[in-house]
Every structure is written in C-alpha cells, then in structure tokens.
C-alpha positions, 0 to 999 in steps of 0.5 A, spaced: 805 733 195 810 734 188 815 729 187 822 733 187 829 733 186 832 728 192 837 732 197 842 728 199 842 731 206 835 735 209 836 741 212 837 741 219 835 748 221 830 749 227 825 751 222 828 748 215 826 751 208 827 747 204 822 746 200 826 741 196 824 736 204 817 735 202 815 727 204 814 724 198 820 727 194 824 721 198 822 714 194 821 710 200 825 703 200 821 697 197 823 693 203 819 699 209 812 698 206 808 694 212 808 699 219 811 698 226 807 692 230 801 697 234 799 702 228 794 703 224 794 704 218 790 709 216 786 714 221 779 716 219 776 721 225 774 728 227 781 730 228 784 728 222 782 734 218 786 739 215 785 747 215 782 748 209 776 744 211 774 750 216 774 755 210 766 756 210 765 752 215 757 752 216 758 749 223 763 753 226 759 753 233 762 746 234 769 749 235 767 756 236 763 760 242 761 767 241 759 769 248 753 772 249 752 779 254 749 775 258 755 769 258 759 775 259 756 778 265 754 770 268 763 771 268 763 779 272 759 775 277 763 769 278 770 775 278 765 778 283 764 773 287 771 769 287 775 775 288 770 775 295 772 769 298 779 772 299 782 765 296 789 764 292 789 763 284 789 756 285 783 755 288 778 758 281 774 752 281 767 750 278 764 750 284 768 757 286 766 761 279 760 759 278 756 759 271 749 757 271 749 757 264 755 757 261 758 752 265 755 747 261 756 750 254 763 750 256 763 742 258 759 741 252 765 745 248 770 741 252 767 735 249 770 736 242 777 736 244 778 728 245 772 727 241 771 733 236 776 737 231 780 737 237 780 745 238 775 750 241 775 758 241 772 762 245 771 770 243 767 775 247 771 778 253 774 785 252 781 784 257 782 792 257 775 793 262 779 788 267 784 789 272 791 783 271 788 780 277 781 779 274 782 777 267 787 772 270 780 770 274 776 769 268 780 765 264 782 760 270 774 760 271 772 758 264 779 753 263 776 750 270 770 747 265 775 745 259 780 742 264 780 742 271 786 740 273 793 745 272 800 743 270 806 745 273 811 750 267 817 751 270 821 748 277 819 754 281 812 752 281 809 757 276 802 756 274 802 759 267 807 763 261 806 770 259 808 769 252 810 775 249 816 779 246 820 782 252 825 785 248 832 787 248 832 791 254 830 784 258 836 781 254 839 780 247 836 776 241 842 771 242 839 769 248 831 769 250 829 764 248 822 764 243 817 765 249 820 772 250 822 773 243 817 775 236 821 769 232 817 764 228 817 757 231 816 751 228 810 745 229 812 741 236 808 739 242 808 741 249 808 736 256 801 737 257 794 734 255 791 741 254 794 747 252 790 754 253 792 761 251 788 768 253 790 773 247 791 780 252 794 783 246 795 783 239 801 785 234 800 790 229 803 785 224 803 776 223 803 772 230 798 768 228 797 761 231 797 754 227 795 748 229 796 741 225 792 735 225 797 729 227 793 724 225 792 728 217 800 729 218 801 722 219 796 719 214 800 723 210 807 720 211 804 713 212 801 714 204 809 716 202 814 713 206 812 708 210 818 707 213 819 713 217 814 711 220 818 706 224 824 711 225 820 715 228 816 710 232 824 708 234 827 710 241 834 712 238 831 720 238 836 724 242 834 729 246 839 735 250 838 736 256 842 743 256 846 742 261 842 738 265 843 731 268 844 726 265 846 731 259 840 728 254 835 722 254 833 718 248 826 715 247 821 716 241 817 721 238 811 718 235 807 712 240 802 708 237 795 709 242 790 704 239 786 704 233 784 710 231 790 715 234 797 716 235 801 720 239 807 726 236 810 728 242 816 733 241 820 739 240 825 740 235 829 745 239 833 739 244 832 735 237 836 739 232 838 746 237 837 753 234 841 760 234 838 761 242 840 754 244 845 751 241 846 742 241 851 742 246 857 739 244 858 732 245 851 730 244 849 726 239 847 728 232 841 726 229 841 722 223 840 725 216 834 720 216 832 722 222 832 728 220 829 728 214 822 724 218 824 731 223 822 735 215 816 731 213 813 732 220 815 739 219 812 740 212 805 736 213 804 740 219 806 747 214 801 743 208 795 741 213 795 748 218 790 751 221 792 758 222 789 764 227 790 770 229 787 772 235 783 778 237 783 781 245 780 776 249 780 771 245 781 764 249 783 758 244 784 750 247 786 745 243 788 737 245 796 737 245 795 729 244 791 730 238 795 735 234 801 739 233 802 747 233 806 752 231 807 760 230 808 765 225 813 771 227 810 778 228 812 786 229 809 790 235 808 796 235 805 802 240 799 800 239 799 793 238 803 788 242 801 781 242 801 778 249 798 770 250 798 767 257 799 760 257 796 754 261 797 747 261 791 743 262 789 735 264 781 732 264 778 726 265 776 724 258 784 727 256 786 722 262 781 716 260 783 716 252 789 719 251 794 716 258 801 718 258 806 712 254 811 710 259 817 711 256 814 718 254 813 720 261 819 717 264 822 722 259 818 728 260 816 727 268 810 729 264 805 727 269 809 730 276 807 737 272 799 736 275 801 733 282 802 739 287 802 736 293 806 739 298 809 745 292 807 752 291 804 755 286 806 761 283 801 765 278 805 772 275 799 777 274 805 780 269 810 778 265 818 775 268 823 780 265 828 777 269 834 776 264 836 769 267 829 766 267 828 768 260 835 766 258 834 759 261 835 754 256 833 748 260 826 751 261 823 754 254 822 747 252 816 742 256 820 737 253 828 740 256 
C-alpha cells in the first residue's frame, strides 16, 4: 500500500472513502512494535489469500461445484421424496433428502471451509423450474451436508432472510435497513459460524458479493501498524444497541484463536451508525484511533477482495470465522431483480476449530441462535414486506 499524506481525523462514514485512510499511510508509534500476548505473528495458511490469486485458477473444483445433470436429478428426487414425507422445513435433513452421490461432493466441499480457502460455490440449479416451496427444499438439503445445524435471525424465530431491495413502496429509503435496500455495505461479519446465500435473482447492474481473508487483512496491519492490533484486540469497542437494554455493550472486535488464526467479529453499522440508523445520542463515540483501525480494516478488505457476482441458482458458502464480506450496490430492472436468500450455519469442524470466544458470545448470544429447544421456527418462502420488520433498527445487524 502508498504511503500518503497523514489525515488528522479518519473518515467515519458507514462506508468511509477516504483513500488518504489507507493503513500504511499512518506511521505506527515506535514503542507499539511487539503484539498483544496470544497472536501470531505472521498467518501462513489456505485462507490468507487474496483475490487476485483466484484469476486463472486451474484448480477451481477446490472452491467450485459445477453440477452435473445426474447431481441435479439426484436433488429433484430428494425434493421429491422430502416434500412426500409431509414434514416441516426444519426437518431437511441428511438423512430425509437423501444424496447417494452428491452428498459426498458436498462434505468433501464443506471440508474446505475450516480447512481450505474458506468459500465454496455451487452453480447448476435452475430456480425458475421450481416452485418457492421446493427451491427452498433444495437449498436446505444441499446446506444440510455443508452445515447441518441452522441458526436463528431474528427473535421471532425466523430460519432465514430474503435479501432483496423491497422498495419505497414497502418503506422509505431513510428507513429500510441494507437487507431490503439496493445500498452498497462495507465489510463485516455476521453472528454465525457459516453463512449460506441462494441467488434466485439477479440484478441487471452491480450487486456483486466480496468476500475478504481476515487472516491477509490482518497480516497486512500487522506488517504496518502493529499497534492497531492491540486497539482492536482491546474491549473498549462500543457497540449501540439502538434502543435495546443495556443501551450498548462493549468488547473487542479482533480475538486471537490460536497459532495460525484470528477472529474479526463486528459490524460497523452499531460501530460508527449510518443514514437508516443512526448512533443514539448518549452513546459513546469511538475514538479517532478507533476509527482509524475500523479503516484499515475496511481498506485492506477493499485491496484483498474477492468479488462475485451470482447467477440464478447459484449457492455460495463461506466460513464467517475466517473471512469478511461485504456488497457492491446494484440497479433492478423488470427483468432483473437480484434476491438472495441467507442462512446462518454451524458444523462440527466450525465447532471443534473455531469455538466462540466468551466474551464474544456474552455479547452477541451467538450460540443461543442454533439452540431451538422449545422455539418455533418460521421459514418465509417470500420476502417480509411489513414496514416495522424492514424498518427494525435492533434486527438488520447479527451484532445489534
């Protein structure tokens, strides 16, 4: 990264711009040269990449699954024989959508997530031969061999988010929040292990999703400002909770999780507010520091991207633990609206290798999302278009 001209104060917009916020064009203090007691100091591993290494890959079948015909009719027969059993959503199983043979592609895939680059594609399904009710069959039989266990989003039991711009018509711009809006959003994680998102439509311009190596961007702050490595690692980030109680909650946002791995967990939307959620008064600013670690984040996620753009049908995964995302904004058009569909995953290797810090789950109740004892599940086949839903500052945001 250029060095530049020092700014005396970072850019604190929901998606700052500044190009002058770069992380090498602040000189790191000469007394913050050693790191936080836990971290590493350099992260050599199948997830620190950056996006530039996928161009021309010859090895795509590591991160890509091209289905086959016989893989798409091994799916209809699966539909098939779930939607026979005459069972909820929720009980989309391994062992109630069967695959003889994809199933085994798909755990071999699923494998990569903890142990590879991190992200999986799967491209092949056609959505627009299906009705709602069976594509959403489909996708909960293919993430059951990626994640078999399903988190929680919302406090009314929803299993999973239509992502997709709603419109002035379902509420004013100043009010929905990014899910249900065409807005670019910056790079953050959400409360889940694995997050899954179905492309049933695409838009006709932009909407492409980036994903980020957490381990690249923080190899790259620790190269530059070592220092910001402990002001991360530091539990002095306040979050707003926007009206909930307590009013906002404080813990880091960088975790050390052993020798070859670290832990971004955060939002910037509670971090620094935006034009649909603004900070509540009262709460406490972050620092100028603070937000300038909060921008070097931000533009080494920008530097490092991967960007996609989805087709119809496509599937993508990727490990929530090991990487960050974000979204370009887009135009609609009569013929192209892009809508994803989003699910919040757990396995047993995100379990056994990346275990939810303490203080990160005191914070976010993280684990109590994949704990359904006792609670209903809802699983929309269509979009909520209730204005108070989409207008909900506590709920657009897994860390709210």
């Amino acid at each position: 990264m250029a060095s530049t001209t020092i700014r005396s104060e970072p850019d604190r917009a929901w998606i700052p711009t500044n190009s002058h916020d770069t992380v090498s064009s602040f000189k790191a203090p000469a007394t913050a040269t050693t790191l936080p007691a836990g971290f590493p100091k350099s992260i050599v591993s199948p997830t620190a990449w950056t996006g530039t290494d996928f161009d021309n890959d010859q090895n795509q079948e590591r991160y890509i699954l091209v289905l086959t015909e016989g893989d798409v009719k091994e799916l209809e027969q699966a539909c098939r024989n779930f939607e026979g059993l005459k069972l909820p959503f929720e009980r989309v199983s391994q062992e109630s959508f069967p695959l003889p043979t994809l199933g085994s592609k798909l755990k071999a895939l699923a494998k990569g997530l903890v142990n590879g680059v991190g992200f999986l594609l799967i491209r092949g399904l056609d959505p627009k031969q299906f009705s709602n009710e069976a594509n959403l069959v489909m996708y909960l039989g293919v993430s059951a061999y990626i994640g078999e266990k399903r988190g929680c989003q919302d406090e009314l039991g929803n299993m999973l988010l239509h992502l997709t711009d709603l419109g002035a018509e379902a509420g004013p711009d100043n009010e929905r929040q990014a899910p249900y809006s065409n807005v670019a959003q910056p790079f953050h994680t959400d409360a889940a292990d694995i997050l899954g998102l179905q492309c049933l439509g695409e838009a006709e311009v932009g909407g492409e999703c980036q994903l980020a190596s957490t381990a690249t961007i923080y190899n790259e702050i620790v190269k530059s400002r070592p220092d910001m490595i402990h002001l991360l690692s530091a539990s002095s980030w306040v979050f707003d909770r926007f009206g909930q109680s307590p009013p906002y909650m404080v813990r880091p946002i960088l975790y050390p999780m052993g020798e070859d791995r670290v832990l971004l967990s955060f939002s910037r939307r509670p971090l620094v507010g935006n034009a649909t959620s603004p900070r509540t008064p009262g709460i406490p600013d972050l620092s100028a520091a603070q937000v300038e670690a909060l921008n070097a984040v931000q533009f080494a996620a920008e530097e490092h991207a991967l960007a996609k753009k989805l087709k119809t049908g496509d599937m993508l995964f990727w490990n929530n633990m090991a990487m960050l995302h974000a979204r370009k904004g887009w135009t609609d058009s009569p013929s192209g609206r892009r809508h994803l569909v989003r699910l919040w995953l757990r396995n047993d290797d995100t379990e056994k290798h990346w275990p939810i810090p303490e203080e990160l789950q005191a914070g976010t109740a993280w684990n109590e999302a994949f704990d359904h004892a006792g609670k209903s599940q809802l699983w929309p086949v269509a979009p909520i278009r209730e204005r108070a839903y989409i207008a909900n500052q506590q709920r657009s945001s897994g860390h709210a």
